[in-house]
N, C-alpha and C positions, 0 to 999 in steps of 0.2 A: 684385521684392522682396516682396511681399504673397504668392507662390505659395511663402518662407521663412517668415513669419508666421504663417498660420495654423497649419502641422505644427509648429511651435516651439510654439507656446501649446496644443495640444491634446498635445504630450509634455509639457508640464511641469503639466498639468489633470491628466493622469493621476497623475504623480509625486505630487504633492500629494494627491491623492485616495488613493495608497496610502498615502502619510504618515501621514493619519487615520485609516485603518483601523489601522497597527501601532499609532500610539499609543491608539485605544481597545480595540483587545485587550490592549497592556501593562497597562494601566489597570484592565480586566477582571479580568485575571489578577492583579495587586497585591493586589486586595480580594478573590478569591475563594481565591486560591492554586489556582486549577483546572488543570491543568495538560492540559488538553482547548484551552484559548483559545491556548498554546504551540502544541499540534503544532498546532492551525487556521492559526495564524500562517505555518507553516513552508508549509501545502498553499494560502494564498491570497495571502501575499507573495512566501513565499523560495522557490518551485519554478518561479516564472514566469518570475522574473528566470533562473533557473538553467537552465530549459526552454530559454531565448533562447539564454543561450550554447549550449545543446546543438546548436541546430537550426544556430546559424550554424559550428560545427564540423563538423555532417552538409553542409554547403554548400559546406563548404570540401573537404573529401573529395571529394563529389559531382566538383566544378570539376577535381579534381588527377585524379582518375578517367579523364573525360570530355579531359582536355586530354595526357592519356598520361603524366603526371606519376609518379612511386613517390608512393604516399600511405606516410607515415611511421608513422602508424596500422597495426597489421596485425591486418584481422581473421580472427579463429578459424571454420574454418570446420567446420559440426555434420555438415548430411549436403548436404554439395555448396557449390559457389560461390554466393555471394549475389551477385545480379543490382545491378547500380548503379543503375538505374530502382529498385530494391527500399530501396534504403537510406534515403528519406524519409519511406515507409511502414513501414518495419519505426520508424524513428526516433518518429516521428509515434504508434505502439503505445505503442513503451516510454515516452514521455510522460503517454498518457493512465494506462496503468498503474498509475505513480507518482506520479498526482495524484489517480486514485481511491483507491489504498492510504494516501495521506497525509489523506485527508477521511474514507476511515473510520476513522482511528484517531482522529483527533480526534474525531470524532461516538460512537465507542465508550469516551473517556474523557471528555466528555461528559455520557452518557448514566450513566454508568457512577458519576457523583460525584451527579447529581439522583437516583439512586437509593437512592445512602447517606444522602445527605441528607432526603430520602423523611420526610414524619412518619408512624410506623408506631400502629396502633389493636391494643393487646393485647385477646386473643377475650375476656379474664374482663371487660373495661369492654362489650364490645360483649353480651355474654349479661345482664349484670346489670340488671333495671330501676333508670330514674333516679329519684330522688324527687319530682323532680314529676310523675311520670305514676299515682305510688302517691297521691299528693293529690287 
């Protein structure tokens, strides 16, 4: 019973743990109207979970593959057969792909509103002496 226990409590420490993270980005996002803390959302909650399903659909192929099954799936193929050994690597790419493209967009909108937001120093206050240095 305790060899259910501990993976039960260490999935639902995670769950919890992403809990907090959506609700202090939502939270974020509320007051900033940043819409950088959105897509961050999407690249470090909702691609993980969506990555899982991915992986256990490349698993399920892999198995129907391996076991002589028709996979219902049919993939297109570019320049030759893709290898079934290849399919967890190739899977495993397009993963990281779309977790790096989903973390620069959010780090590019971002960066991109601290920029606007920016306090800017017009050059006629920066060339003019102040008055107290004329003192």
């Amino acid at each position: 019973m305790s060899g259910f226990i501990a993976p039960l409590f260490m999935t639902l420490a995670v769950f919890a743990l992403y809990m907090v993270l959506a609700w202090m980005l939502l939270r974020k996002y509320k007051r900033t109207g940043d819409t950088g803390f959105l897509w961050l959302g999407a690249a470090v909650i909702l691609w993980p979970f969506l990555s899982s399903l991915l992986v256990s659909a490349g698993h399920y192929m892999v198995q129907h593959f391996m076991n002589g099954h028709v996979a219902r799936a049919h993939v297109k193929r570019v320049h030759g057969a893709i290898e079934v050994n290849a399919l967890p690597a190739i899977l495993a790419s397009f993963q990281r792909l779309i977790e790096i493209g989903l973390l620069l967009v959010s780090v590019h909108f971002l960066a991109k509103n601290r920029e606007s937001s920016a306090p800017t120093v017009s050059p006629l206050a920066a060339e003019q002496p102040s008055v107290e240095k004329m003192s």
